[in-house]
PLY file of the C-alpha trace (Angstrom):
ply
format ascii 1.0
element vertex 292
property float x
property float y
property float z
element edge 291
property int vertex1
property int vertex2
end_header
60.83 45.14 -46.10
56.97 45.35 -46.30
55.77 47.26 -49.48
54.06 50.67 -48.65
50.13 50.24 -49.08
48.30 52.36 -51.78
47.03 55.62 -50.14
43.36 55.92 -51.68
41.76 59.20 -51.24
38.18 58.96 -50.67
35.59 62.20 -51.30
33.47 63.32 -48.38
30.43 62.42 -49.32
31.60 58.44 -49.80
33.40 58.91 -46.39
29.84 59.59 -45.05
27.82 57.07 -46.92
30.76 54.31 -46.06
30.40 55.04 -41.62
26.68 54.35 -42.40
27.10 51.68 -44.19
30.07 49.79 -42.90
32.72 49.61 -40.58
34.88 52.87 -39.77
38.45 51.40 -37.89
39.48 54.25 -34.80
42.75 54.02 -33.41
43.43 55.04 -29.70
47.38 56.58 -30.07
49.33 57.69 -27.04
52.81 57.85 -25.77
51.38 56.21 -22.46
49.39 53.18 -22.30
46.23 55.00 -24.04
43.82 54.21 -21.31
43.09 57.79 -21.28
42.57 57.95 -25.37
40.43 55.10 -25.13
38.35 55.92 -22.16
37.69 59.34 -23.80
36.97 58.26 -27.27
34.33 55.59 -26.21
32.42 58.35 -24.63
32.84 60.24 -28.47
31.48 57.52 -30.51
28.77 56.40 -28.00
26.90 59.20 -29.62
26.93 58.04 -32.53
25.08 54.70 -32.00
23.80 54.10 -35.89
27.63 53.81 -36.46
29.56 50.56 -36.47
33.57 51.42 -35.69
36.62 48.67 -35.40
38.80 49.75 -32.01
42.43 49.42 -31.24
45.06 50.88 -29.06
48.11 51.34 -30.07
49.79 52.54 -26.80
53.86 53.66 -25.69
54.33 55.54 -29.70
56.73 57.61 -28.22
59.14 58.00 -31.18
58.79 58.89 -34.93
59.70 55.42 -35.80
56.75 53.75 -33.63
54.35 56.78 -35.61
55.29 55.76 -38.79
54.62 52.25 -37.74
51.32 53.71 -36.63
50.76 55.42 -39.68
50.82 52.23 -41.93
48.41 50.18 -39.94
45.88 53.71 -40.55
46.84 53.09 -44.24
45.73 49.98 -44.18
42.55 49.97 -42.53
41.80 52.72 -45.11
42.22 50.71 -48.05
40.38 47.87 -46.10
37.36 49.48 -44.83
36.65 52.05 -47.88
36.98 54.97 -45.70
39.65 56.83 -43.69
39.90 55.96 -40.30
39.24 58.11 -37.06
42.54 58.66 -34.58
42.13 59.76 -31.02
45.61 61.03 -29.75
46.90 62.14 -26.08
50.68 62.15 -27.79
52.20 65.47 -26.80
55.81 65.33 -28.82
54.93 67.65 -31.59
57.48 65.64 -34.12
55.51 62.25 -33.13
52.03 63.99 -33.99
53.17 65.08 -37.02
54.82 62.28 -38.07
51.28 60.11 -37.43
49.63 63.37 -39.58
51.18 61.32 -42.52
48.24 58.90 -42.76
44.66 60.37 -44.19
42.61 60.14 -41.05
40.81 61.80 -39.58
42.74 63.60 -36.25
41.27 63.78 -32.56
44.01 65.56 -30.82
43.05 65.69 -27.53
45.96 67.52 -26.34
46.38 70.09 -28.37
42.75 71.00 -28.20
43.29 71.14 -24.38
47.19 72.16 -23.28
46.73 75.58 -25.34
43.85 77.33 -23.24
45.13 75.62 -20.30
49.06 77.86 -20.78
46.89 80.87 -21.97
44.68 80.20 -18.49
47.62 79.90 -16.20
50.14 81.62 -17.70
52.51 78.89 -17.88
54.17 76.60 -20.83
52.97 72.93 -20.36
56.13 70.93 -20.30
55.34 69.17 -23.46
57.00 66.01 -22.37
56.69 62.68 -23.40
55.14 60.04 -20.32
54.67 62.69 -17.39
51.78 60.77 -15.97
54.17 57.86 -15.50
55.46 59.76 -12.25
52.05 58.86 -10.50
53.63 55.30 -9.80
55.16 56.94 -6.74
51.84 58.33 -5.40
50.21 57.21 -2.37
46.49 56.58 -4.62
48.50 54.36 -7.20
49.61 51.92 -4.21
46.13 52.34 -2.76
44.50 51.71 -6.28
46.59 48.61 -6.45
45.46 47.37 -2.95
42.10 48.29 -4.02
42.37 46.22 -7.08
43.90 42.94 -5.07
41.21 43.42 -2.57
38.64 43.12 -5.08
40.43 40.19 -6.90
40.53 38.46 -3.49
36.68 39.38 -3.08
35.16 38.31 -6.15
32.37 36.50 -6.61
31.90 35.68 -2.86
35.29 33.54 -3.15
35.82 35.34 0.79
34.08 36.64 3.69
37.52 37.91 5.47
38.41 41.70 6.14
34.54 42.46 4.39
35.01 45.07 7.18
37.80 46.61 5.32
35.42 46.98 2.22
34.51 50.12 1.01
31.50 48.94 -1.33
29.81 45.46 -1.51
27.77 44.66 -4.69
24.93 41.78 -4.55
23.09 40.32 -7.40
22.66 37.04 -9.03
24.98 36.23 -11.23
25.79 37.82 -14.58
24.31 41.14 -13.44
27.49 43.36 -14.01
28.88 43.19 -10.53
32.73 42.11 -11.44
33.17 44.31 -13.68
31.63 47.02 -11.77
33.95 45.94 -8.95
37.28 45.74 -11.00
36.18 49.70 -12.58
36.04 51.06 -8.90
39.06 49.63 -7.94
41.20 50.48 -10.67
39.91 53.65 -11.04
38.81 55.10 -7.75
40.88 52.67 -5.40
37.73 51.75 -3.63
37.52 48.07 -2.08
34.51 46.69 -3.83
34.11 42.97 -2.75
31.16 40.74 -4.63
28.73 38.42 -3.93
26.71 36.41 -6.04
23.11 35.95 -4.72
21.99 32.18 -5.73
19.08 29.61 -5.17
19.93 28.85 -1.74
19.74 32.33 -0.68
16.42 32.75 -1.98
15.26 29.32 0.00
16.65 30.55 3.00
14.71 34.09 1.92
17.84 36.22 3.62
20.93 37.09 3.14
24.23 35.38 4.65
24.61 36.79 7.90
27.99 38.10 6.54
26.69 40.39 4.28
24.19 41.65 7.25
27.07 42.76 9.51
28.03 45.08 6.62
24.31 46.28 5.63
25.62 49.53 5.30
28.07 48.97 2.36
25.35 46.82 0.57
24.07 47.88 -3.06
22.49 45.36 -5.15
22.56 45.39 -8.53
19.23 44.37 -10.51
18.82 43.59 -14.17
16.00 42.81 -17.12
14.92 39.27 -17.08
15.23 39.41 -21.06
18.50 40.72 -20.84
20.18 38.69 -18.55
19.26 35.71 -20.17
20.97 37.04 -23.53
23.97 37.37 -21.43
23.82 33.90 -19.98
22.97 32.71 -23.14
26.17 33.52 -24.61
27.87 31.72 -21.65
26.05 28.38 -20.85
24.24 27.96 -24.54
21.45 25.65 -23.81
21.42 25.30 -20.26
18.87 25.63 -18.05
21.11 28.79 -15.86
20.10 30.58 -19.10
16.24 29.57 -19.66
14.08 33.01 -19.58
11.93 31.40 -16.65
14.45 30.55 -14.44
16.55 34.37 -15.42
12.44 35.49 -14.03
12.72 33.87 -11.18
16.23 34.83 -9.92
15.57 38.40 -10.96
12.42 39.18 -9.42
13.43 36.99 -5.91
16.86 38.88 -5.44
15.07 41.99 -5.82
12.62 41.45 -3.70
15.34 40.33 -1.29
16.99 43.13 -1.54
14.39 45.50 -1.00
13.30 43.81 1.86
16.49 44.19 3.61
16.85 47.76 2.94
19.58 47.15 -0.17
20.02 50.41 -2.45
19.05 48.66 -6.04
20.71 50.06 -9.18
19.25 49.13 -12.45
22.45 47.70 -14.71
20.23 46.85 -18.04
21.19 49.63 -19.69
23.79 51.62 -17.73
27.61 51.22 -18.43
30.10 50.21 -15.77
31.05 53.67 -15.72
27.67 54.75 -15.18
27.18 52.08 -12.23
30.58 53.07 -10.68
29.66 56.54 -10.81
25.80 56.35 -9.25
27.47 54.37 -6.14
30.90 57.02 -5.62
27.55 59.22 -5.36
25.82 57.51 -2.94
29.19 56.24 -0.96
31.22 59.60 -1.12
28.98 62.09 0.79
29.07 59.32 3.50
32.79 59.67 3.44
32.66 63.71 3.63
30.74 63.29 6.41
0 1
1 2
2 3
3 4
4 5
5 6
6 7
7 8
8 9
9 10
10 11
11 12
12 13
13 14
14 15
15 16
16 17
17 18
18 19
19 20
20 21
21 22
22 23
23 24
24 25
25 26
26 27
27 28
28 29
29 30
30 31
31 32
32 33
33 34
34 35
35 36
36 37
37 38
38 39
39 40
40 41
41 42
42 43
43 44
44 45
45 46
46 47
47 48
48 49
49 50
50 51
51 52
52 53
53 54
54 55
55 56
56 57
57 58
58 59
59 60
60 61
61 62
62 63
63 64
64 65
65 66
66 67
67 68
68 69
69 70
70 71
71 72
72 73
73 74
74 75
75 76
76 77
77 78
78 79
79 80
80 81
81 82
82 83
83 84
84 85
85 86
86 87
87 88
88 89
89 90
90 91
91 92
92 93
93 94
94 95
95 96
96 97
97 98
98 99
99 100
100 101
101 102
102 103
103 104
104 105
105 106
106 107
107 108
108 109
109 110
110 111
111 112
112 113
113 114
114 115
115 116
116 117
117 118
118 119
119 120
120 121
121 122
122 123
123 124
124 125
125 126
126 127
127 128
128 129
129 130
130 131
131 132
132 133
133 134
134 135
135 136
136 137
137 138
138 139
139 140
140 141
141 142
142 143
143 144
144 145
145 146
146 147
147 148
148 149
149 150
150 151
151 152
152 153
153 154
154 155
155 156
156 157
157 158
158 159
159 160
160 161
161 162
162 163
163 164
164 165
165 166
166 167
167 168
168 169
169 170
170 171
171 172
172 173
173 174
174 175
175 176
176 177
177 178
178 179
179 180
180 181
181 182
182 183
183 184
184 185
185 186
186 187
187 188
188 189
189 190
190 191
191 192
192 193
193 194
194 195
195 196
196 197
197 198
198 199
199 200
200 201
201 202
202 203
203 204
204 205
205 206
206 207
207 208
208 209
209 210
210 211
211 212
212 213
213 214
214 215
215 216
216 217
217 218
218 219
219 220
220 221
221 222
222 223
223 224
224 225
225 226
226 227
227 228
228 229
229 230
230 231
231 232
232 233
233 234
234 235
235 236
236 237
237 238
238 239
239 240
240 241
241 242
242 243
243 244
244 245
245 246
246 247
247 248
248 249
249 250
250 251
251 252
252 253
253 254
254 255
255 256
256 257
257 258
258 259
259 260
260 261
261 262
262 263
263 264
264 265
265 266
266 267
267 268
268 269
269 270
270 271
271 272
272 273
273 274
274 275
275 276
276 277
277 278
278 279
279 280
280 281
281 282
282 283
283 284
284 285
285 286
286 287
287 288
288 289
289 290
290 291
């Protein structure tokens, strides 16, 4: 049996002058898979962009046993990092929460700051129980999320040109630019069909597009990027190599773009914008379509 760590209690004032200074560990918790923990807590701490934080979910702690579990890996980050850690929790069995209350950290319940107004607001007692969100397996937008997401898989990277008709979205842009990712997001969150294609040399020789991207203008956006930036990315990838070289990241840039504005592509910007920003800017542009 693993010896108990030391519990260290740390003052304020060095729990302040330690997240400026070092590395503050946060631990997504929830009884599900703590998507929803982590999704929300990254949109916390982006404010907070002078701070440097270690991340990791710790997902299904549906039982005291799996909490106390929890509760010395919080322990030990503690004694590691200087400084208690930060928990962000969507657990809703009040004997789990407590048990996790155990550790010194500090606690982001985002369920009890939420189910509370909500009974008071409708009158009703929440049913406090543990996985309810699992029932959404049966639901007709989980199977269409999941042939969203195979669609996209199948569509990646200009791997197909098949059923493009069936797409909902279809991101251009050379390569690196964010469009997978973008893609995969809008499937697996959304359930939109997002197919990708990578615009390369010889479209820029030709100076058009394939002609099957032109059948499907409508469904086009492209997504642009900084030179600079892009060859940072590429960098990491292909060290070295001449796919990374600022000139040639120049060239590609600028000639998709000017590509794509000459065939009428909606550009987004991805430099600086997250994928859920990205995602978000095209549901805007697609979804009034799809009212209409």
């Amino acid at each position: 049996m693993r010896a108990r760590p030391v519990i260290v209690a740390f003052p304020y004032a060095s729990f302040r002058r330690s997240a400026l200074s070092g590395i503050r560990s946060v631990f997504f918790i929830s009884d599900g898979t703590g998507i929803t923990a982590e999704t929300l807590g990254h949109s916390l701490l982006a404010q907070f962009q002078e701070c440097r934080f270690r991340l990791e979910r710790l997902p299904f702690v549906d039982s005291q046993m799996r909490a106390q579990a929890c509760v010395r890996q919080i322990r030990a980050a503690a004694m590691r990092d200087g400084v208690r850690p930060i928990v962000v929790s969507t657990i809703v069995d009040a004997a789990v929460v407590a048990a996790l209350r155990e550790a010194d950290a500090l606690f982001l319940d985002l369920f009890e700051q939420s189910i509370g107004p909500l009974e008071a607001e409708l009158g009703v007692r929440a049913s406090h129980s543990v996985g309810r969100s699992h029932g959404i397996t049966e639901s007709a937008s989980y199977f269409a999320r999941i042939e969203a997401i195979n669609f996209t898989l199948a569509h990646d990277d200009g791997q197909s040109h098949e059923r493009l008709n069936e797409a909902d979205v279809i991101l251009i842009g050379v390569s690196r630019s964010g469009k997978t990712p973008t893609s995969l997001y809008l499937a697996l969150q959304f359930g939109i069909k997002a197919a990708n294609y990578p615009l390369i040399p010889e479209d820029f020789e030709r100076d058009c597009l394939p002609p099957e991207l032109l059948r499907h203008r409508g469904k086009l956006f492209g997504l642009s990027i900084s030179p600079l930036r892009l060859a940072q990315i590429r960098s990491e990838r292909r060290p070295g190599s001449r796919y990374a070289q600022p000139d040639n990241c120049n060239f590609e840039v600028e000639a998709a773009l000017q590509l794509m504005q000459r065939e009428g592509v909606a550009v987004i910007d991805s430099t600086a914008r997250s994928i859920e920003e990205l995602a978000a800017l095209i549901l805007q542009a697609i979804q009034p379509a799809e009212q209409g």
